[in-house]
N, CA and C of each residue as an Amber inpcrd file, in Angstrom:
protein
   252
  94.1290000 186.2490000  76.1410000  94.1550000 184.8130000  76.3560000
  95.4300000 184.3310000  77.0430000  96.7460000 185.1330000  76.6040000
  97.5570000 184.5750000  77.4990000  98.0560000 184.8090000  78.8770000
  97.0890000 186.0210000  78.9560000  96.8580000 186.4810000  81.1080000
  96.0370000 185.2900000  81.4150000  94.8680000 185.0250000  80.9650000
  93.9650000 183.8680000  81.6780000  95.0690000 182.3430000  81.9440000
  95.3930000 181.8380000  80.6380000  96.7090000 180.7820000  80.2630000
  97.4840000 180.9730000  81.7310000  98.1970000 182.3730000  81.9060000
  99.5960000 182.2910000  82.7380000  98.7970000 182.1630000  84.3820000
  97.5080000 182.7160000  84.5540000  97.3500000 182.6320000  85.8590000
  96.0760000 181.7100000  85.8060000  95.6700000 180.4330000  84.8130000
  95.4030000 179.3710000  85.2340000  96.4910000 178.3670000  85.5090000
  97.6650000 178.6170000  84.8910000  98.8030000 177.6390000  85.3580000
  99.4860000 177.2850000  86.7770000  99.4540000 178.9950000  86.6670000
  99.8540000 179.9470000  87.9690000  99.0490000 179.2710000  89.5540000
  97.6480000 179.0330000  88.9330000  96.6220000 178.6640000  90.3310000
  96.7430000 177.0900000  90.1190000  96.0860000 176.4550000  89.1760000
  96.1950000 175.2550000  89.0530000  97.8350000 174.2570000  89.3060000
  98.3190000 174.6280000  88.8200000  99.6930000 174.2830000  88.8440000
 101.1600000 174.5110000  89.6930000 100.6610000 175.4170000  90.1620000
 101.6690000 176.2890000  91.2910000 102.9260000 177.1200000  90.3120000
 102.5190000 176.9840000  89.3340000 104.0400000 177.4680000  88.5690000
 103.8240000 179.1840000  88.7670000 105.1880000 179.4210000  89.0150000
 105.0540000 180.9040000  88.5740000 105.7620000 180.9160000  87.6510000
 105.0430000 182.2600000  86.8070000 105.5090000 182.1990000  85.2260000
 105.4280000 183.7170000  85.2280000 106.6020000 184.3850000  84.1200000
 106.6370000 185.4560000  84.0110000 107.2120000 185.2610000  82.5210000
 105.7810000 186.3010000  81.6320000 105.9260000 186.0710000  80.6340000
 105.9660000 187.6180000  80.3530000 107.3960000 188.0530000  79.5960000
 107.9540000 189.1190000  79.1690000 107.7930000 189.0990000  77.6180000
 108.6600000 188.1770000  77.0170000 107.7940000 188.0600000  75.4550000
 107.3720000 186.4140000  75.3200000 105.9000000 186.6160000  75.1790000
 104.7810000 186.0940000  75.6130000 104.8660000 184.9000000  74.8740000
 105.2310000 184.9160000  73.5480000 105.5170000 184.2610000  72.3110000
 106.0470000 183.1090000  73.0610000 107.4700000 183.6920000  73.2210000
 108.6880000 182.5290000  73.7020000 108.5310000 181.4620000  75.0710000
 108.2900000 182.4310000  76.1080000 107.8270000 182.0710000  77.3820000
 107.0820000 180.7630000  77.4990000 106.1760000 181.1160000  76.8050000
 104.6760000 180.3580000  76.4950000 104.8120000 179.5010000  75.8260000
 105.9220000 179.3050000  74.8410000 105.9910000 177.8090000  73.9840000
 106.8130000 177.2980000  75.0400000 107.7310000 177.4360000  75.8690000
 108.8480000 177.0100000  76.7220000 107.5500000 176.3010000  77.3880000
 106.8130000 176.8740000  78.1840000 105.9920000 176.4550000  79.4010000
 105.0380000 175.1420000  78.8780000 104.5640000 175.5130000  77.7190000
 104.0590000 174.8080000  77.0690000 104.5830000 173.3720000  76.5220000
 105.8920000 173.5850000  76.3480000 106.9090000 172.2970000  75.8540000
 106.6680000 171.5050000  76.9630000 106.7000000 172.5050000  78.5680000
 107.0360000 171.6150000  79.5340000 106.1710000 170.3390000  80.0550000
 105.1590000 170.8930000  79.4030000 103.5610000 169.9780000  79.2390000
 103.9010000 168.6790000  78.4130000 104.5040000 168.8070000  77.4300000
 104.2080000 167.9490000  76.6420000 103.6580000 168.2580000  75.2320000
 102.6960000 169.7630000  75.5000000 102.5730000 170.1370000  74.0110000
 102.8010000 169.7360000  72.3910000 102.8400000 169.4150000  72.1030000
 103.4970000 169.3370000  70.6660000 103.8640000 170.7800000  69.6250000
 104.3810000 170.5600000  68.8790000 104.6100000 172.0230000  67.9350000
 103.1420000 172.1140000  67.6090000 102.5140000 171.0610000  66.9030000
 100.8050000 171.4170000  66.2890000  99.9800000 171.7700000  66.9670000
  99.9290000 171.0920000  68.3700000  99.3890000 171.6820000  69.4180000
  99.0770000 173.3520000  69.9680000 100.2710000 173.7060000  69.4790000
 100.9390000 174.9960000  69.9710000 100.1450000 176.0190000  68.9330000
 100.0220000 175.3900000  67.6790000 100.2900000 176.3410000  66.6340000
  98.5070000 176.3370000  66.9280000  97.8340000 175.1640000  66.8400000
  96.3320000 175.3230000  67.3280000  95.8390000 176.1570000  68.3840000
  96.8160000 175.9920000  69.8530000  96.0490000 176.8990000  70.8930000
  96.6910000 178.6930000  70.6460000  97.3650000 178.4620000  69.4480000
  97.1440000 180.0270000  68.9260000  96.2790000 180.5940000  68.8340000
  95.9780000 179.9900000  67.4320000  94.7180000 179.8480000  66.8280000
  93.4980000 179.4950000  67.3370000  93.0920000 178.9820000  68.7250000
  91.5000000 179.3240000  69.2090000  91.9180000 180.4180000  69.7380000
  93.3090000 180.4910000  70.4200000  93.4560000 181.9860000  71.5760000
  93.0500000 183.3220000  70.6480000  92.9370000 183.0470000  69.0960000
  92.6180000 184.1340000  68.7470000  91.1340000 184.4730000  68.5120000
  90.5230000 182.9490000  68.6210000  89.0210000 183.0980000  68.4390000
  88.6570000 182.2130000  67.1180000  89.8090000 181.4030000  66.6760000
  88.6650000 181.2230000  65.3620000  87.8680000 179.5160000  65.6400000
  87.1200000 179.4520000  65.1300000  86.4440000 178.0610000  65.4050000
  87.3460000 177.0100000  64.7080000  86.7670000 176.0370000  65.1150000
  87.6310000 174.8800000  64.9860000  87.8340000 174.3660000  63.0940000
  86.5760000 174.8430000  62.8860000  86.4330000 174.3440000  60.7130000
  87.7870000 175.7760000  60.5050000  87.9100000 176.9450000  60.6950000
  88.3300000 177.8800000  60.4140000  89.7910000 177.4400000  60.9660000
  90.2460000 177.1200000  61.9320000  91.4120000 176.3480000  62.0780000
  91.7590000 175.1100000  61.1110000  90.9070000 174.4460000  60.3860000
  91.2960000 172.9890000  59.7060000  91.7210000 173.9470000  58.7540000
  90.7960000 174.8510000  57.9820000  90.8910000 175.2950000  56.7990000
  92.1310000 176.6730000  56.8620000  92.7250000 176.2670000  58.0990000
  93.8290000 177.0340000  58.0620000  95.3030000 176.2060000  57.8010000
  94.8670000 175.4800000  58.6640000  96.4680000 174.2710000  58.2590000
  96.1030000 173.1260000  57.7440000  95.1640000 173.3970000  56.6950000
  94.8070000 171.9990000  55.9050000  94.6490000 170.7420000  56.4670000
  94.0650000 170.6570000  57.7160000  93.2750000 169.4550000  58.1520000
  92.2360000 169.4580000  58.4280000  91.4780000 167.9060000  58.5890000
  90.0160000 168.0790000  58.8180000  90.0490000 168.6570000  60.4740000
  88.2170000 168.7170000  60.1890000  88.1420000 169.2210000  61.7840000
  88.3210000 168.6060000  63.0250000  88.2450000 167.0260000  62.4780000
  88.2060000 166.1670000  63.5370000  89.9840000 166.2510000  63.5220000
  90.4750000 166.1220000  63.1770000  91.7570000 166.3120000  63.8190000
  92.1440000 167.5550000  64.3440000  91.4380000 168.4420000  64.2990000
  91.7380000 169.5030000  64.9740000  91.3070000 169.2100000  66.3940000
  89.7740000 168.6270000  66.6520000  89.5600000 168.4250000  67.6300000
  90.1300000 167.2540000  68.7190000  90.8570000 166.7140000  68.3520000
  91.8850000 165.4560000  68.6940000  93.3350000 166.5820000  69.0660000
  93.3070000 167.3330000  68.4090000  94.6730000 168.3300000  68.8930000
  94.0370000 169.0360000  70.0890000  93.0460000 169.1260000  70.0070000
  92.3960000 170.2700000  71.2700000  92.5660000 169.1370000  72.8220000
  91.9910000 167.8650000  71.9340000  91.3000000 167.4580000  73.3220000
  92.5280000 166.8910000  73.9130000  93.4130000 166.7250000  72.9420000
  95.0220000 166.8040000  74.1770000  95.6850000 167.8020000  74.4830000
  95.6330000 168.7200000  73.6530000  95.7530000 170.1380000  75.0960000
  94.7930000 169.8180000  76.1070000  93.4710000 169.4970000  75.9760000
  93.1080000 169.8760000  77.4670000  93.6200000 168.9720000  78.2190000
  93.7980000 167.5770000  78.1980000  94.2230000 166.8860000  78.6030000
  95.2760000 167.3480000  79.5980000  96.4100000 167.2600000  78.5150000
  97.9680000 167.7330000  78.9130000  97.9840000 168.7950000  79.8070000
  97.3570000 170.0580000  80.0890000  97.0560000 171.4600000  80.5070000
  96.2360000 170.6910000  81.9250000  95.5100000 170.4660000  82.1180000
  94.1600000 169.2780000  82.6460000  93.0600000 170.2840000  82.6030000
  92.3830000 171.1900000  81.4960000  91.4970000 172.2160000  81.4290000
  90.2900000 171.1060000  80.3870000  88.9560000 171.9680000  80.7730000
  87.8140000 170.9010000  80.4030000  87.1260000 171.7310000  79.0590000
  87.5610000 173.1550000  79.1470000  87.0910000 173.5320000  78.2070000
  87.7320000 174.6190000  77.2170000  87.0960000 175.5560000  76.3090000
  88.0610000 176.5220000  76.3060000  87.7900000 177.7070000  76.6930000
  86.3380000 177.7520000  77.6060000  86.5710000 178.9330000  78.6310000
  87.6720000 179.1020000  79.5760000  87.8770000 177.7950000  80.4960000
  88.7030000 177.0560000  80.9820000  90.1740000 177.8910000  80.9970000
């Protein structure tokens, strides 16, 4: 997930990004967005696959706020989905 991430930024965005440890890089790039920390800690957590109830019931919120965290990543990122 974070090869697709670095070279949709990469095309969409013109940024070049070179992500060595992927972790760090990637919250930096991500800050530069606008991201938020919760934000961050969410597009972990789909990058790993889990659905959105499985994310609430991970950091103790409902789902609809999970999906309010998503839909401003896409926003912020300007991606429509999370194939995207």
């Amino acid at each position: 997930p974070l090869f697709y991430l670095k070279r949709f930024l990469n095309y969409y965005h013109g940024r070049k990004l070179v992500i060595n440890n992927a972790q760090m890089d990637l919250g930096s790039v991500l800050t530069d967005y606008g991201v938020t920390t919760r934000e961050k800690e969410i597009i972990q957590l789909v990058c790993t696959g889990m659905s959105n109830q499985d994310i609430a019931d991970s950091l103790f919120i409902s789902p609809k706020t999970v999906k309010y965290h998503i839909y401003n990543v896409y926003k912020k990122l300007g991606v429509k989905n999370r194939i995207e």
